[in-house]
N, C-alpha and C positions, 0 to 999 in steps of 0.2 A: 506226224507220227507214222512213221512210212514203215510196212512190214508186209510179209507176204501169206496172208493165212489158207491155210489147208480148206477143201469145201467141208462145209457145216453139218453134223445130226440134224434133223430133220425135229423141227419145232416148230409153234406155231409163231409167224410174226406178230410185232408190234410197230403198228405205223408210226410214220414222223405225226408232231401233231397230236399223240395221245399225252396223259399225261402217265407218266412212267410210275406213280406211284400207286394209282386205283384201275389206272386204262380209260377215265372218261375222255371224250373229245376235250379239246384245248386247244382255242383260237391264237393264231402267231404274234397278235400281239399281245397278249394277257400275259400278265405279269406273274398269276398264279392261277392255279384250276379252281374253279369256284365250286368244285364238288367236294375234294379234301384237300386246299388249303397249299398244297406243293407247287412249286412252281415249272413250268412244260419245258420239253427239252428245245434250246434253239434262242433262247433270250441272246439279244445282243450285247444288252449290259443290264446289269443288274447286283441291286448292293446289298447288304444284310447285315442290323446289329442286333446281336443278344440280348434281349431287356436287361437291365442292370437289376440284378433281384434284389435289393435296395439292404437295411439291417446294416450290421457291423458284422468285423471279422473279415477274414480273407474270403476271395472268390476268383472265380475266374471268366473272365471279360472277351468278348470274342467279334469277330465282324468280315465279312468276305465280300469280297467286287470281282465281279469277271467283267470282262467286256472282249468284243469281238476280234477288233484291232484295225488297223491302218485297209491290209492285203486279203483277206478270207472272204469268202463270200455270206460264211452262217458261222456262229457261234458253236463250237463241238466241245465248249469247258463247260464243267457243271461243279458248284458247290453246293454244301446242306450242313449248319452246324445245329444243335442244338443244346439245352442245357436242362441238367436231369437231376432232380431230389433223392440224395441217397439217405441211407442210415449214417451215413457217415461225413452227410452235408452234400453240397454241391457239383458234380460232376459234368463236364461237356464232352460231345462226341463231333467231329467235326470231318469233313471228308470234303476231296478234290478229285477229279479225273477230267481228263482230257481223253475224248472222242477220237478214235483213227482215222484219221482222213484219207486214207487208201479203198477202204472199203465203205459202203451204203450203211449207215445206221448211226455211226458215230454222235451226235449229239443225243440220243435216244440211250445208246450205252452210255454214257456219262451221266447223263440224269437219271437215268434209272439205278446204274450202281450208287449214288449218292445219298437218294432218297429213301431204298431198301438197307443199305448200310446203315444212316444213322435211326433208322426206324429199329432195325437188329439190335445194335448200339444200345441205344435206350432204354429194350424193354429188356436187356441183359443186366442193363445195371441197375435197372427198377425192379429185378429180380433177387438182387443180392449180391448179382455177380461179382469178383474182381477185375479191376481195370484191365487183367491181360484176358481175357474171359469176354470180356466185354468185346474186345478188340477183334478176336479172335472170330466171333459170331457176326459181329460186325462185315466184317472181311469175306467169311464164307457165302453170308446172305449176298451180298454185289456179287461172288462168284456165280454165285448157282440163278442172279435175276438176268443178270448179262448172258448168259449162255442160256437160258431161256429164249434170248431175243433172236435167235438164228434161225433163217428160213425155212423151208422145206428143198432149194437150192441154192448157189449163190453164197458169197462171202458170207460171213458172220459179221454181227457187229461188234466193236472192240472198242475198249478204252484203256487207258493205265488208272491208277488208285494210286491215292495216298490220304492215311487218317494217321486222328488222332483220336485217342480215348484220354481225359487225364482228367484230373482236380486239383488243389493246389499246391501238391506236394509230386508228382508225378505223371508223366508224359508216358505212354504207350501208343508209337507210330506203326504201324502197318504198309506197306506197298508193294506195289506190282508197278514195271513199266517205268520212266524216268520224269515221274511227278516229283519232285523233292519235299522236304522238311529242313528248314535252316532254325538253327538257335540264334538269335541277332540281338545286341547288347548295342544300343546306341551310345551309350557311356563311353565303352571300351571296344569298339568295333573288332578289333584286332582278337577279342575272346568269341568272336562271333562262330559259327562252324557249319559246316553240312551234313545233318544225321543220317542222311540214306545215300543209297548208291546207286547210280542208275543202271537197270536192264538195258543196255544197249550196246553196240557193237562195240561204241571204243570204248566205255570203259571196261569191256572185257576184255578186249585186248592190251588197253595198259595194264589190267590186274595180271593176263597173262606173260607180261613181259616181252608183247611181242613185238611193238611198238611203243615209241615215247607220246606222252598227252598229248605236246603238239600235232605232232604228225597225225597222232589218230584223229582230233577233231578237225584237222584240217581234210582229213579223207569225205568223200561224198557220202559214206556208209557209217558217217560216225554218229547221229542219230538214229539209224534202225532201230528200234526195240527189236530187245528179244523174249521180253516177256509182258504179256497183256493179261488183261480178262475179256474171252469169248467163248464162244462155244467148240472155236478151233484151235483156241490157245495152248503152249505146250507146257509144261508143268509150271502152274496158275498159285502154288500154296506160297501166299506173302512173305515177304522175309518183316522183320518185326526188333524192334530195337524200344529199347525203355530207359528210362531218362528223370533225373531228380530236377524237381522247377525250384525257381526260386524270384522275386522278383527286381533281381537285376538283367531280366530279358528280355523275349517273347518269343513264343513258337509262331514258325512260318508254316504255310505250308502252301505251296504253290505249281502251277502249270509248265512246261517248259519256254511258255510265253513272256514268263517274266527272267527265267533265268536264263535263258538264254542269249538277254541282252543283259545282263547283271547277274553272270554267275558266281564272280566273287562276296563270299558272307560280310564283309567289311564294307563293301561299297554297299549292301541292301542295308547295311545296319547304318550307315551314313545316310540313308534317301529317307527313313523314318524321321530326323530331327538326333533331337540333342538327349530327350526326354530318356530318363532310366528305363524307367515301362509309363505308360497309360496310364492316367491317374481313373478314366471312365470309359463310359462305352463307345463316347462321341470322338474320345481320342486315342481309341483303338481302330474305330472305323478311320478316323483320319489318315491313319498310318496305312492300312489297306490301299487305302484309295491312292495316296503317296507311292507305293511300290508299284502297283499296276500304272497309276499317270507316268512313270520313270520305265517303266517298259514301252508303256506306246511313243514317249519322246527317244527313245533309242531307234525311233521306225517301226515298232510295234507290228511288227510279222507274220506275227502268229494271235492265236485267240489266248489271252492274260487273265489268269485270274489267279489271288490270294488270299490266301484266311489268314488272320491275325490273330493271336491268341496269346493274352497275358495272366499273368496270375498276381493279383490288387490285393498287397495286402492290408 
């Protein structure tokens, strides 16, 4: 995630090593902080599924794998899904960011925008809130814990974001920076799509007509982001897109780790299997782990990770 950030406001830091969502110490290979539960920025791989809240009726099933990759030295991807009792039933908050590897922090901004996010998430919609409301607070809170984390000199730390707020009738994505969100129909690969659009040089210059796709991603500058969450970031407010679910799908939501070896929605929807959606949580997680193992067999480059999210009805 190569970009060039402005020097930082003067904040107090956050060591590698802490755990991003309370500040206690967190040993590198611990899997979670054993003081509240989160897991420390810098895991190499690491999986997660949703308890299946079990009953009848529809819900929504959910599961995420990062792992380091092939080439990197540390892991700078962070996910956090969680799943939250409303008045109105079921609802999950789920988030992705990848850590800048230009600057010093980056795995620390990733988990920590992830952790403060779906924490926001949560207590927005165990509030009452609605799903864009949700999302919304969601989004600001990773703004304002990431730009917390910037030194007193020296770079800031940066990640990009991407959520989701939804339940089983609708999707509410949020990002910054060139995390995606894909809709992927394993039925019909070809209905598959890509919800967001990435902050970065070439797709701004194919929106601006200034150059064709190819060319742009063939330039050396055609992943630059141009837009993050730091404390030197330059205008950070998410862009935001909403979405009716159904369950001929499942929402992706991923690093540039995996799409950048499998950018095409038809090929990610093809690396899941044949399955319409997930019938459980074991073969939600399985589908995760399927799109990130199909990133690191393409050479796996970069630090992969994916959340899976279906709606079972």
């Amino acid at each position: 995630m190569p970009i060039e950030p402005a020097s930082a406001s003067p904040s107090p830091p956050v060591s590698e090593g802490a755990c991003g969502a309370c500040g206690e110490p967190v040993a590198a290979d611990d899997a979670r902080c054993a003081a509240c539960g989160h897991r420390p920025a810098g895991v190499e791989h690491a999986e997660e599924v949703l308890a299946d809240p079990g009953g009848t009726g529809a819900t929504v099933l959910g599961a995420g794998v990062t792992d380091r990759g092939h080439r990197r030295r540390r892991n700078e991807d962070a996910f956090a899904l969680e799943r939250v009792e409303t008045e109105g039933g079921a609802a999950v908050v789920a988030v992705v960011c990848d850590g800048v590897a230009s600057v010093p922090g980056g795995a620390t901004a990733s988990r920590t925008a992830c952790d403060v996010a779906v924490a926001a998430g949560r207590d927005a919609l165990a509030a009452g809130q609605d799903l864009d409301r949700a999302a919304a607070a969601a989004a600001d809170a990773a703004r304002r814990a990431v730009a917390a984390l910037a030194p007193g000199v020296g770079a800031a730390p940066a990640c990009t974001y991407v959520a989701a707020v939804l339940d089983t009738g609708r999707a509410v994505v949020t990002w910054v920076g060139d995390s995606r969100a894909y809709w992927l129909c394993p039925a019909s690969p070809e209905d598959s799509a890509v919800l967001t659009e990435d902050d970065s040089w070439a797709a701004e210059m194919v929106a601006a007509g200034v150059v064709g796709e190819e060319d742009a991603l063939s330039d050396p500058r055609a992943h630059v982001i141009t837009r993050w969450l730091a404390a030197d970031a330059p205008d950070v407010l998410p862009r935001h897109g909403s979405w009716a679910l159904d369950d001929s799908g499942v929402l992706l939501l991923c690093s540039d780790g995996v799409w950048n070896h499998l950018p095409e929605p038809a090929v990610l929807a093809a690396a899941l299997g044949s399955e319409v959606t997930p019938a459980d949580g074991d073969a939600v997680h399985a589908g995760a782990k399927a799109l990130v193992d199909a990133a690191l067999a393409e050479g796996g480059h970069d630090n992969a990770t994916a959340v899976l999210l279906a709606v079972c009805m």
